[in-house]
C-alpha positions as CSV (number, residue, x, y, z in Angstrom):
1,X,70.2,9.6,207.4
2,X,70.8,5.7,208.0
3,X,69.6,3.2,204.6
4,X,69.8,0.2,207.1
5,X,67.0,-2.2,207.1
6,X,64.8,-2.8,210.2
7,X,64.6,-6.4,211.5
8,X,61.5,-7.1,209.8
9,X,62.5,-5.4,206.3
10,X,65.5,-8.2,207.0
11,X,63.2,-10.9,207.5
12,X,61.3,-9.9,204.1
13,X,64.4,-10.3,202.4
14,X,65.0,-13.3,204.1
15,X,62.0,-14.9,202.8
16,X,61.7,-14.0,199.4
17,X,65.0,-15.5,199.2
18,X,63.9,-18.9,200.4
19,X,61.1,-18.8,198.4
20,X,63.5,-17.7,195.2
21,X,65.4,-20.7,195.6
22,X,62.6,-22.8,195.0
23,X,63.6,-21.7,191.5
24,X,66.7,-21.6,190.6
25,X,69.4,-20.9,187.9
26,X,67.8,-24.3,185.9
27,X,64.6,-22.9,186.0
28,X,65.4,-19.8,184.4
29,X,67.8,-21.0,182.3
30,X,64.9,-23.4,180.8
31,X,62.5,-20.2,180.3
32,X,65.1,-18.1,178.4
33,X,65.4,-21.1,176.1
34,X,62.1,-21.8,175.7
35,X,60.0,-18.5,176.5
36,X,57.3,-19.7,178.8
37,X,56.1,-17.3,180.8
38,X,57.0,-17.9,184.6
39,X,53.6,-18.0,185.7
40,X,54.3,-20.7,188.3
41,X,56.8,-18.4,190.1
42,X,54.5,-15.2,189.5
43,X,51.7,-17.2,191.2
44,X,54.2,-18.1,194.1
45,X,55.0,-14.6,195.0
46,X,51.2,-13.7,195.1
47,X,50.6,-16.7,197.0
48,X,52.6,-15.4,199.6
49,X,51.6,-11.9,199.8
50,X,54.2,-10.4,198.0
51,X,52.1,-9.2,195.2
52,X,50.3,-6.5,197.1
53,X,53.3,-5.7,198.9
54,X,52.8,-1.8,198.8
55,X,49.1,-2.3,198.7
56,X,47.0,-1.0,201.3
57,X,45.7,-3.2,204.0
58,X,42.0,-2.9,203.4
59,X,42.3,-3.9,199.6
60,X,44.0,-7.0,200.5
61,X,47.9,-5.6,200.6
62,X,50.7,-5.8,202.9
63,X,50.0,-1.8,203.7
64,X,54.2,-1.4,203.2
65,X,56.0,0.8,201.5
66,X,58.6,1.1,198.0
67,X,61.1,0.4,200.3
68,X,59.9,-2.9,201.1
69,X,58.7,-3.1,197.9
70,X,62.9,-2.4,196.8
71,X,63.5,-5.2,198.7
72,X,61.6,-7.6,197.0
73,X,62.5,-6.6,193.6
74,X,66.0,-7.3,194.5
75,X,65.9,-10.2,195.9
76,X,64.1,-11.6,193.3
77,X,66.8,-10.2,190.8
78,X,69.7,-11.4,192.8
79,X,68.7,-14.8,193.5
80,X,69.1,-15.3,189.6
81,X,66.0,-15.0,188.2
82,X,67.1,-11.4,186.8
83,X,65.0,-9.1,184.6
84,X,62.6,-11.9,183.7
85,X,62.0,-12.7,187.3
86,X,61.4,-8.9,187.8
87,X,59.6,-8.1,184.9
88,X,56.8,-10.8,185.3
89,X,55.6,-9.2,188.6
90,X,56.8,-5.8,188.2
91,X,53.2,-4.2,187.0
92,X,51.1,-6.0,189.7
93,X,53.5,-4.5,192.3
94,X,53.7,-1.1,191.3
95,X,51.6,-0.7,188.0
96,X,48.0,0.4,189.9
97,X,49.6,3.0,191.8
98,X,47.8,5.3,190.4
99,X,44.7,3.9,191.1
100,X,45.7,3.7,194.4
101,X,45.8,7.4,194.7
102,X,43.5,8.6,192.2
103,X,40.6,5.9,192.1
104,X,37.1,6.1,193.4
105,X,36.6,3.7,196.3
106,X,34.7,1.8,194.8
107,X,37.5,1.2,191.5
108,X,40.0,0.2,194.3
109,X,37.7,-2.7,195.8
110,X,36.8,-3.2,192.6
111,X,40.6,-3.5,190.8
112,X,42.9,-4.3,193.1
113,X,42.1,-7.2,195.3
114,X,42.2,-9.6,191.6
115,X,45.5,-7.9,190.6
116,X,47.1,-8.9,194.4
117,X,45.5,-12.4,194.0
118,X,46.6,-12.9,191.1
119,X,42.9,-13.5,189.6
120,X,44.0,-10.6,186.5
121,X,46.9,-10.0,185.1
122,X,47.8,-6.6,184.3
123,X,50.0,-4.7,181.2
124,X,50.7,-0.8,181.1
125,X,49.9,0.4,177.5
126,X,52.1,3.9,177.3
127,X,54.7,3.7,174.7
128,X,54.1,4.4,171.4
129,X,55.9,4.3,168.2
130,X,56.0,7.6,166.9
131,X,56.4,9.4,169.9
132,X,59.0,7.6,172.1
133,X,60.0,8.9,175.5
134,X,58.1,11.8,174.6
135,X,54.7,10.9,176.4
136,X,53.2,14.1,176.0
137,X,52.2,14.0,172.3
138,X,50.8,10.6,172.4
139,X,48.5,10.2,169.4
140,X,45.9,6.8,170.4
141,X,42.7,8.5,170.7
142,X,39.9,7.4,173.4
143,X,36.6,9.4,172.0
144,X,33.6,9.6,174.4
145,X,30.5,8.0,173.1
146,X,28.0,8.6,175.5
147,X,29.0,6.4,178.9
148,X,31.9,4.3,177.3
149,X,35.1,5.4,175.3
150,X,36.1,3.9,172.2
151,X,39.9,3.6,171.2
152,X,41.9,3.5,168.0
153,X,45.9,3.5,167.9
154,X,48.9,1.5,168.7
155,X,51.2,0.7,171.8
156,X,54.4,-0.6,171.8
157,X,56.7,-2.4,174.1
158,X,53.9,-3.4,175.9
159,X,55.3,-6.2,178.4
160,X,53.1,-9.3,179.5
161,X,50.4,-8.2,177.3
162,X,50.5,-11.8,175.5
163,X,49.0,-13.1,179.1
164,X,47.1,-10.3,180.3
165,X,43.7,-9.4,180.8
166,X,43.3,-6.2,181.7
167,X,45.9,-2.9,180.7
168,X,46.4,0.4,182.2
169,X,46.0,2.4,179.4
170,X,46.8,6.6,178.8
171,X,45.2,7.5,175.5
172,X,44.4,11.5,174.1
173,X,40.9,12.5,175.1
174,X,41.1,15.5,173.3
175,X,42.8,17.1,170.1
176,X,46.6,18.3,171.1
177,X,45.7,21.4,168.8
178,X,42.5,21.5,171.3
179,X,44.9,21.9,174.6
180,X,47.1,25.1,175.9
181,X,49.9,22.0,176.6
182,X,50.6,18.7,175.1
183,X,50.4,17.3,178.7
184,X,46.6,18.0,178.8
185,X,44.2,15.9,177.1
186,X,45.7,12.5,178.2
187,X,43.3,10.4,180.5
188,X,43.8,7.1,182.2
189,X,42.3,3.9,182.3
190,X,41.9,0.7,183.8
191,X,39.8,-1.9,182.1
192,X,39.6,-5.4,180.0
193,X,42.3,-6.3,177.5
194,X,39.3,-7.2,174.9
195,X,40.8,-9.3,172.3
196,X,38.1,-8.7,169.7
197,X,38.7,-5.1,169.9
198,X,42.6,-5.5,170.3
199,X,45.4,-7.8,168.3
200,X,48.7,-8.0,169.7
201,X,51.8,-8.8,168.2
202,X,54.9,-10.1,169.7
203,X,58.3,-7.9,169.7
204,X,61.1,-11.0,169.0
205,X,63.7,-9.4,171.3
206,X,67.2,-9.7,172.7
207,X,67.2,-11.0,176.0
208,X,64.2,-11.6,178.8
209,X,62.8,-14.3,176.4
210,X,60.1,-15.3,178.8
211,X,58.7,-12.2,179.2
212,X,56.4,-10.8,175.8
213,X,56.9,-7.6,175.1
214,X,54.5,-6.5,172.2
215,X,53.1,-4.2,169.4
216,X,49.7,-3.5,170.3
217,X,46.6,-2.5,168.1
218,X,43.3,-1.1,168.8
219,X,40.5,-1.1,167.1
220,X,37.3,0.1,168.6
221,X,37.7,-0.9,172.1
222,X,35.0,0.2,174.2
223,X,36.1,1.2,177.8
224,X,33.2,1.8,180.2
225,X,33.2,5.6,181.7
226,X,33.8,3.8,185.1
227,X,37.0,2.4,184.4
228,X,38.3,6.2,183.8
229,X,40.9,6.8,186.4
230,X,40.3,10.3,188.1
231,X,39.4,13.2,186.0
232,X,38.9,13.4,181.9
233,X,42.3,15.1,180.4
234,X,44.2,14.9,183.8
235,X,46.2,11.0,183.1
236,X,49.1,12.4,182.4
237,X,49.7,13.7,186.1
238,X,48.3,10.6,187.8
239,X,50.9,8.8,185.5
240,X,53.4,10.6,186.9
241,X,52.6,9.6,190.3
242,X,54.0,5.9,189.3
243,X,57.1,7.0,187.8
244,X,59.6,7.5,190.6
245,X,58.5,4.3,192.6
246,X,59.3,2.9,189.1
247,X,62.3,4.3,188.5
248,X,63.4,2.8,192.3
249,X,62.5,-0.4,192.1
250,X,64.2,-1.1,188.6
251,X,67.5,0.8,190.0
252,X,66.9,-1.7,193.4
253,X,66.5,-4.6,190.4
254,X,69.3,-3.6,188.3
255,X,71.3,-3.5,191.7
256,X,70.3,-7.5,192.3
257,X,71.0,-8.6,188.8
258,X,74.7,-6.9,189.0
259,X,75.1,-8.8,192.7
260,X,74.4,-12.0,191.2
261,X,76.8,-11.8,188.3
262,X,79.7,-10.3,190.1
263,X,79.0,-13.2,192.6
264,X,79.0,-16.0,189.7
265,X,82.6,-14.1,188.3
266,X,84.4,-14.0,191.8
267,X,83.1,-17.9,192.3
268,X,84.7,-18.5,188.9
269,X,87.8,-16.5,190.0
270,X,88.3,-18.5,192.7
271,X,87.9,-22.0,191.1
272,X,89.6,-21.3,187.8
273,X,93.1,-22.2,187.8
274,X,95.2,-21.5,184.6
275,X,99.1,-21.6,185.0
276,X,98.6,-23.1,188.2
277,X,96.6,-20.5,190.5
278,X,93.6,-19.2,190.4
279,X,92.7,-16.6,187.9
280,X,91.2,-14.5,190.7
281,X,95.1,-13.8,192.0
282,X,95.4,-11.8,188.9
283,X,95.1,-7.7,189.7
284,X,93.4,-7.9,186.0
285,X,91.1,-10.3,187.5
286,X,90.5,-8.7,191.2
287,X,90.2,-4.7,190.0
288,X,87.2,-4.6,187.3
289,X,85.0,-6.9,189.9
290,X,86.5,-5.0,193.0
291,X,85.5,-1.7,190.8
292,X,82.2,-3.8,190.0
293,X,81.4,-4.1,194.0
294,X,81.8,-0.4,194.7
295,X,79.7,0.9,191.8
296,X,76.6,-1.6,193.3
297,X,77.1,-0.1,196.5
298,X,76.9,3.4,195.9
299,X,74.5,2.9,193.2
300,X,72.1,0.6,196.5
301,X,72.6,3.2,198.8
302,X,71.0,5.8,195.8
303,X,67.9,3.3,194.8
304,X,67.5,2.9,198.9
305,X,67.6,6.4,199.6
306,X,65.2,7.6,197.4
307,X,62.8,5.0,198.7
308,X,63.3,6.6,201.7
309,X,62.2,9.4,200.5
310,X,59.2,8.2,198.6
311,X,57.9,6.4,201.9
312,X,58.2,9.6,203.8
313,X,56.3,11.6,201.2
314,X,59.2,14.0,200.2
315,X,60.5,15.1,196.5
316,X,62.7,11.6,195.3
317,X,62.8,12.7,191.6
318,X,66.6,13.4,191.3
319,X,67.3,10.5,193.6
320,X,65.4,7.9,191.7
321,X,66.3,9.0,188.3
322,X,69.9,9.3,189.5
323,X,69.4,5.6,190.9
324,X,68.4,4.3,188.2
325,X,71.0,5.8,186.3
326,X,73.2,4.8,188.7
327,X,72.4,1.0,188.7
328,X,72.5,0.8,184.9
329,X,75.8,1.5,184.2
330,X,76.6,-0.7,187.2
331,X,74.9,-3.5,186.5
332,X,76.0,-3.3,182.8
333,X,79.6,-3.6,184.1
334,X,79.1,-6.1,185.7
335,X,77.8,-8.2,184.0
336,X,79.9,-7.5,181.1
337,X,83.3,-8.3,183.5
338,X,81.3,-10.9,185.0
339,X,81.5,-13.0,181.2
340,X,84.9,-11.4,180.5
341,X,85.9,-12.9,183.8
342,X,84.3,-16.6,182.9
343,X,86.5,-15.7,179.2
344,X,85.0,-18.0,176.5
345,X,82.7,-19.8,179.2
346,X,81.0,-16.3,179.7
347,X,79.6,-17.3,176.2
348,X,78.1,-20.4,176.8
349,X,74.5,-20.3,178.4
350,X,75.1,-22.8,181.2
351,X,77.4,-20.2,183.5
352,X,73.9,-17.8,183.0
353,X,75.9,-14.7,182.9
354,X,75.2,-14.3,179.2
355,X,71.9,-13.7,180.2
356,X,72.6,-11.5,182.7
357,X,73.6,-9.2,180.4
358,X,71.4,-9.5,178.0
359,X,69.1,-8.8,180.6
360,X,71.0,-5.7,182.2
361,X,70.2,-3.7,179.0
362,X,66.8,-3.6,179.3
363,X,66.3,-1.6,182.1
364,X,69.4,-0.2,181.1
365,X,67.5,1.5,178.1
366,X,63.8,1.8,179.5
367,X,61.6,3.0,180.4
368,X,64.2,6.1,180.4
369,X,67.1,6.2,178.5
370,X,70.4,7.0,180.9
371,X,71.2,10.1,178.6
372,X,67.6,11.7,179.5
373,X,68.2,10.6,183.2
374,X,71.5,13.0,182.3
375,X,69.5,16.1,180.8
376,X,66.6,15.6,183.4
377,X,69.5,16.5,186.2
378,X,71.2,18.8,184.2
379,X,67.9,20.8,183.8
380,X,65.8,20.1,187.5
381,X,69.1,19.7,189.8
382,X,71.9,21.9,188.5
383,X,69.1,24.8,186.5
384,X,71.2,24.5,183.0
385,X,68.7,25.4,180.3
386,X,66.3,22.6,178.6
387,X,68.1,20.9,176.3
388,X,65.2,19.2,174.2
C-alpha cells in the first residue's frame, strides 16, 4: 500500500497552489472582518476546472477521483484560506454526489454542468433542530400533491444558503409511525432555493465569518416530481453515499489548516528572539509543534488512505471517520500551540492564527461530532455493543 501522489496528482497540487496565492493571508483576513462571501475566489477555482474535479467527464468534470479531490481541499486549506476557503466550494465539489450515482440521465445533464460552471450555487439542507446528528427521525415533511411535493419544516446549519439557489434537500415522505425503520420514508431532492416559499435566517457564529451558515424555513415549497433524486422513501441511503467522501475531504482540509498554522508558529519560532535567541531554541517551544508535525502526518496518511479506498470502490467507513477524527484533534492542536507559540501576538488578528483556530473547530464538531466518530468504531470496527 503506497499514499504517494502520481506526477500528475503533484502537478494538481502544484497548481491550485499558484492559483491560491492569488489570494492570500490579506484577502482572507479582510473577509473574516467583514463577511463577504469569497465569491471571487469560488468563481476562480471553477474557472479553472477545479469545481467538477470528481465530476464525470461527459457532464463537464475532470472524471478524477476523492483523492484528487483531497488534494484540492488541502491545498486550498493550507495556503491560508482555511475553513472559509474550504467551505465556500465544498458542496459544489462533493455535495451532488449523489446525484451522480442515483440521478436519471437526464437530472445529471440537467444539474450538474451549472453547479461545475458555477452558473448555480448549491446548499445541503439536512440538519435539523430537534433531531441533531440523528438523521433518521428528521421531521420536515415533503407531501405529494399530484406531480410536485410541497414542504413545511426547518433546517439548520445550513452553509451558503444566504447565496444559493438551489439546495439538496432530504425531507420525510412518509409518517415515521408509517415505516418498519426511521431510516425509511426520507427522500431526496434537488431543486430551486424559492425565496417566496423559503426565509432564511443567518446563524451569527464563531469563526468562518464569510461563510453563512443559516436557520432555514419552509413554507409551501413546491418541488417538481422530477427533481426527486432516485426512488420515493429511499434518500436516506443515497445520502449516505456522500458521507465518507465527506468525511475525507474535511479530514484532508483539517490536515491543511493545521500545516499552515504549525508553519506560521515555527516561522515565529525562528524570528522571535527574547533573552537573546530565538524562542524556537526552547524544548517548550520545539516539542508541542514537533508533536504538532507528527499528529498531521499520521492523521494525512489516514484521510489519504481512505481516499484510496473510496477511488478503488472498497469499504472506507472506518478509515474516513477515523480520519476525520484523526485530523480534528490534530488540527485543533495545532492551531491552539500555533497562538500559544506567537504568546500574546497569537491574539491579535494580523498573525491569522486566531482564525485558524477558530476555524479548526468547525469541522472539528460537524458534520460528526469526534465522540460519535468514537462509538461509530467502537460499535462497526471492534463489535462492542451500540451505545446510543
Amino acid at each position: 500500500m503506497s499514499v504517494d501522489f502520481t506526477p500528475e496528482q503533484n502537478q494538481i497540487r502544484d497548481a491550485v497552489a499558484r492559483l491560491c496565492d492569488e489570494f492570500g493571508d490579506r484577502y482572507w483576513l479582510e473577509r473574516d472582518s467583514d463577511g463577504r462571501f469569497p465569491e471571487e475566489f469560488c468563481r476562480a477555482i471553477a474557472e479553472h476546472g477545479y469545481m467538477g474535479i470528481a465530476m464525470p467527464a461527459e457532464y463537464g468534470g475532470s472524471g478524477l477521483g476523492i483523492t484528487e479531490a483531497a488534494i484540492l481541499m488541502q491545498t486550498i486549506s493550507q495556503s491560508g484560506a482555511g475553513n472559509g476557503g474550504v467551505s465556500s466550494v465544498s458542496l459544489g465539489i462533493f455535495g451532488l454526489n449523489p446525484v451522480v450515482r442515483f440521478g436519471t440521465e437526464e437530472q445529471k445533464r440537467r444539474m450538474l454542468p451549472p453547479v461545475i460552471r458555477r452558473e448555480d450555487i448549491a446548499c445541503f439542507g439536512v440538519t435539523e433542530p430537534n433531531t441533531g446528528l440523528d438523521t433518521t427521525r428528521l421531521k420536515t415533511r415533503a407531501v405529494r400533491k399530484g406531480d410536485r411535493y410541497v414542504v413545511h419544516g426547518q433546517k439548520t446549519w445550513i452553509s451558503t444558503a444566504q447565496v444559493a439557489n438551489k439546495i439538496l434537500l432530504i425531507a420525510r415522505t412518509s409518517e415515521e409511525s408509517a415505516t418498519a425503520r426511521p431510516v425509511d420514508g426520507l427522500s431526496l431532492f434537488y431543486t430551486d432555493l424559492d425565496r417566496s416559499r423559503v426565509e432564511i435566517r443567518e446563524i451569527d457564529k464563531m469563526g468562518r465569518k464569510c461563510v453563512d451558515s443559516n436557520q432555514v424555513f419552509f413554507d409551501g415549497l413546491e418541488i417538481p416530481l422530477e427533481n426527486r433524486i432516485g426512488e420515493e422513501g429511499e434518500g436516506f441511503r443515497y445520502l449516505l453515499h456522500g458521507i465518507n467522501p465527506e468525511r475525507i475531504l474535511i479530514a484532508a482540509g483539517l490536515v491543511g489548516l493545521g500545516r499552515a498554522a504549525l508553519e506560521k508558529a515555527t516561522r515565529y519560532a525562528k524570528e522571535r528572539v527574547v533573552f537573546d535567541r530565538p524562542i524556537g531554541m526552547n524544548q517548550a517551544i520545539q516539542h508541542p509543534l514537533a508533536q504538532d508535525w507528527a499528529e498531521l502526518e499520521a492523521a494525512n496518511l489516514m484521510a489519504f488512505r481512505a481516499a484510496q479506498l473510496y477511488d478503488r470502490g472498497e469499504d472506507c467507513g472506518a478509515m474516513a471517520n477515523a480520519a476525520k477524527y484523526l485530523a480534528g484533534e490534530a488540527a485543533f492542536r495545532a492551531c491552539n500551540n500555533a497562538i500559544l507559540t506567537h504568546g500574546g501576538m497569537g491574539y491579535a488578528k494580523e498573525y491569522h492564527v486566531e482564525r485558524y483556530l477558530r476555524e479548526a473547530l468547525i469541522h472539528r464538531l460537524a458534520p460528526v461530532t469526534p465522540h460519535l466518530i468514537l462509538c461509530y468504531i467502537a460499535e462497526r470496527v471492534l463489535g462492542l455493543p451500540k451505545s446510543y
